[in-house]
C-alpha positions as CSV (number, residue, x, y, z in Angstrom):
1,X,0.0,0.0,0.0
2,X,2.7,2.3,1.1
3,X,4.3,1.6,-2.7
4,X,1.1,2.9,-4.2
5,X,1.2,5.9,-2.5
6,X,4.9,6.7,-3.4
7,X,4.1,6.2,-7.1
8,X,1.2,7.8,-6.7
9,X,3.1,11.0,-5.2
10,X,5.6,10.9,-7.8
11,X,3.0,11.6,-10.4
12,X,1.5,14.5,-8.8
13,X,1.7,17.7,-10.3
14,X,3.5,20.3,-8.1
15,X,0.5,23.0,-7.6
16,X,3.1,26.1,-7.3
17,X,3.8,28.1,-10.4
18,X,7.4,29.6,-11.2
19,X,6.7,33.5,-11.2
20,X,9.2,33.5,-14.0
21,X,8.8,30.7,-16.6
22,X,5.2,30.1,-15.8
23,X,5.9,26.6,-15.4
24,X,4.6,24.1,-12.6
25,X,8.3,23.2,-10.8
26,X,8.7,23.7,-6.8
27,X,9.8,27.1,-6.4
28,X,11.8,28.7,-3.6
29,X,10.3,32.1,-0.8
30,X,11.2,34.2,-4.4
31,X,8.6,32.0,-6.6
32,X,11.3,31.1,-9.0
33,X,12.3,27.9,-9.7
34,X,16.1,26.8,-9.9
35,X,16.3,27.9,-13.6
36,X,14.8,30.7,-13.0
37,X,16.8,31.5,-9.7
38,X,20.3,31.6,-11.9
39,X,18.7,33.7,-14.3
40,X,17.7,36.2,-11.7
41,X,21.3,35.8,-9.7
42,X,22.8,36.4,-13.4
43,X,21.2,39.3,-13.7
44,X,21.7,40.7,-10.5
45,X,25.5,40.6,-11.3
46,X,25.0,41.6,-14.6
47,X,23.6,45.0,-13.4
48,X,26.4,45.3,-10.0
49,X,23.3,45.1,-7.8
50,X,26.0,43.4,-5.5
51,X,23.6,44.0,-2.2
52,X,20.5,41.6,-3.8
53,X,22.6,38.6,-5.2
54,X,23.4,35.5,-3.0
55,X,26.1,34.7,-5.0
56,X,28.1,38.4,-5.2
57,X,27.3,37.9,-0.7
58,X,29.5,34.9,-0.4
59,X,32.5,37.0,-3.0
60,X,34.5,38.7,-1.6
61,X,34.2,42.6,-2.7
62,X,37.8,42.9,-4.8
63,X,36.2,39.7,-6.7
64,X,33.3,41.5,-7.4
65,X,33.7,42.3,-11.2
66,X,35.7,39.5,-12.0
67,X,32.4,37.8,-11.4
68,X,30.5,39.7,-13.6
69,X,33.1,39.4,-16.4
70,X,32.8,35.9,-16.1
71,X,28.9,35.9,-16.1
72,X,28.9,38.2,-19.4
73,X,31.4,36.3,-20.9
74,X,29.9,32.6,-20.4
75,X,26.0,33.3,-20.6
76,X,26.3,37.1,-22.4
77,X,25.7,40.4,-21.8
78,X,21.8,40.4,-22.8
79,X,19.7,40.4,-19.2
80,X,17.6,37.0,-18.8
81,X,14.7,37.5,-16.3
82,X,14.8,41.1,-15.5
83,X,14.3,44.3,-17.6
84,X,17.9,46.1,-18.0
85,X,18.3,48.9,-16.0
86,X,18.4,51.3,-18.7
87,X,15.1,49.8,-20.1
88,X,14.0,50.4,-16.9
89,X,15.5,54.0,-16.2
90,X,13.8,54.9,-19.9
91,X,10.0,54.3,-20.4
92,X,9.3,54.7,-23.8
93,X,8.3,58.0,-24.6
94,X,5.1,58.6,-25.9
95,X,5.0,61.1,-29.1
96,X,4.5,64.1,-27.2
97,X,3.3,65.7,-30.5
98,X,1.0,63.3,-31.6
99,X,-1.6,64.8,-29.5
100,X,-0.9,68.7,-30.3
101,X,-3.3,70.9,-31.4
102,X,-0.7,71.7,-34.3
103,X,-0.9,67.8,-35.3
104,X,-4.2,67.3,-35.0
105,X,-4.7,70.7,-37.1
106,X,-3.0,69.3,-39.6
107,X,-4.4,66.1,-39.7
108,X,-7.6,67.8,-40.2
109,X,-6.4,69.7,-42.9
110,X,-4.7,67.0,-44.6
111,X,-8.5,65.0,-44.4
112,X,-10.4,67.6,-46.0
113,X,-7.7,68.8,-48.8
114,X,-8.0,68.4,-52.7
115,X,-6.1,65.4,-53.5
116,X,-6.7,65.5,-57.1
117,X,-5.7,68.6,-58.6
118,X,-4.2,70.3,-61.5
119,X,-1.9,73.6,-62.4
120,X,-5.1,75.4,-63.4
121,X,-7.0,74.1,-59.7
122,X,-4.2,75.8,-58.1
123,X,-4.0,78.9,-59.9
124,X,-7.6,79.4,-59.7
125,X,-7.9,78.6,-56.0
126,X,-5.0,81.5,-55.5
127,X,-7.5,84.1,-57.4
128,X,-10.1,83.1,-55.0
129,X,-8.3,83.9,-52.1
130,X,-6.7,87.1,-53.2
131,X,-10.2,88.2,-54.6
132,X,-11.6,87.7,-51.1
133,X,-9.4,89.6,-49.2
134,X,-10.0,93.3,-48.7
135,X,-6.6,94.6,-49.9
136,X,-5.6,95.6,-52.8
137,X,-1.9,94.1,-52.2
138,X,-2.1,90.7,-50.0
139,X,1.1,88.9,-48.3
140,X,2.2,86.1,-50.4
141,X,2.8,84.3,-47.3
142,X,-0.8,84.0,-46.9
143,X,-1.7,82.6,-50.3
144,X,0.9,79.9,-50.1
145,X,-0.4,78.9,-46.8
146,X,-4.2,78.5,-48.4
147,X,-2.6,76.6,-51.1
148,X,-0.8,74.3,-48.8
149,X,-3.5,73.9,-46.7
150,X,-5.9,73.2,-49.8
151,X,-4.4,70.6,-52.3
152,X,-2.8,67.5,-50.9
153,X,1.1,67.7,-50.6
154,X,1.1,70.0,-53.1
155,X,4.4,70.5,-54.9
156,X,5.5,73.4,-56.5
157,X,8.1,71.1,-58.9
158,X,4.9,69.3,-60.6
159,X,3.2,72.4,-61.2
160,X,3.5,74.4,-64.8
161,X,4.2,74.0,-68.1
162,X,6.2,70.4,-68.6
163,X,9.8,70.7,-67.9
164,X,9.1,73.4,-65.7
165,X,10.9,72.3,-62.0
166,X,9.5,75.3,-59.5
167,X,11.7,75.7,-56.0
168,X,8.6,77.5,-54.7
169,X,5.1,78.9,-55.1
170,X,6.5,82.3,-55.4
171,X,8.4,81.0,-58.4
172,X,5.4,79.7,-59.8
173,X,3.2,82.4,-59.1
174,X,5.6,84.4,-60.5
175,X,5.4,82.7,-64.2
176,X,2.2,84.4,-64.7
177,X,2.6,87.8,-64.7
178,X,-1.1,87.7,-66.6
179,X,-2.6,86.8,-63.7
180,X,-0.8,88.0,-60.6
181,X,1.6,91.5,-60.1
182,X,4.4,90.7,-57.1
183,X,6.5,93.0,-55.5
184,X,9.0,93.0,-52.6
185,X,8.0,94.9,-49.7
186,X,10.2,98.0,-49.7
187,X,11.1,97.3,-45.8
188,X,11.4,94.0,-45.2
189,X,13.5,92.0,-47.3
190,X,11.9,88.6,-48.3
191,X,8.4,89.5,-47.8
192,X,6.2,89.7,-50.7
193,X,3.1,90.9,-51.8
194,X,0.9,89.6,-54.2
195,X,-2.8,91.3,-56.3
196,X,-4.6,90.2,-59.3
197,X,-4.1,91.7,-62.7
């Protein structure tokens, strides 16, 4: 009878879970099983946390990181159980700008803009928008924006006549003097103004 209950014993699964590996083994007052144990203790050394290893305890402290050389050199450098402490130190940052008012401005504005559009779309669009303003001269600054913020990714290089490779939308603006007078502002160099013809 007693030899039945020996066998019987044997094939009993252990009912404590190693907080590491997730596997049924007997674990020790950590939760870790002996695998599981070394790995820790490696790590412990890996990252000098002399004060929470058994093993750096029983070396004496001149030995100290000839121990850890000889961890890194026989199992690596790469922690096994534990998070490295500069994982640790640095959370992932979240995108800080995702969430901006600027961003999410221009996430609207990229959701409603024309993303099918031609030389003469463009041009007609920057009529518009001088027409509706209430000055005769209006900064050119504000027309590019509107055509930014209008047609999808809009690039002054595949607008124009073919061959045609505009830098900017002043350029291009500027290839049709039929349409559009510019002029430099007298005072501040750079800024230009822009009226219909």
């Amino acid at each position: 009878m007693d030899e039945q209950k020996n066998e019987h014993d044997d094939d009993v699964l252990i009912d404590t879970i190693c907080a590491g590996c997730d596997l049924p083994f007997p674990v020790n007052d950590l939760g870790l099983c002996d695998d599981c144990f070394a790995k820790l203790e490696r790590d412990l050394i890996r990252a000098r946390d002399w004060d929470y290893s058994t093993t750096a305890f029983i070396t004496p402290p001149d030995q100290l990181e000839a121990l850890r050389e000889r961890i890194i050199r026989d199992y690596g450098a790469d922690y096994e159980l534990i998070a490295s402490p500069e994982t640790a130190k640095k959370p992932k940052r979240k995108n800080k700008r995702s969430h901006s008012r600027a961003t999410q401005r221009k996430r609207e504005i990229a959701a409603q803009a024309v993303k099918d559009y031609s030389t003469e779309d463009v041009l007609q669009a920057a009529r518009n928008f001088i027409r509706e303003r209430d000055e005769e001269w209006v900064n050119i600054s504000r027309v590019m924006q509107h055509l930014y913020e209008t047609f999808y990714r809009l690039k002054p290089k595949h607008l124009g006549q073919p061959g045609k490779k505009y830098k900017s939308l002043l350029k291009f603006l500027e290839d049709y003097p039929s349409d559009f007078e510019l002029r430099e502002d007298a005072d501040k160099r750079g800024l230009y103004w822009i009226r219909l013809i």
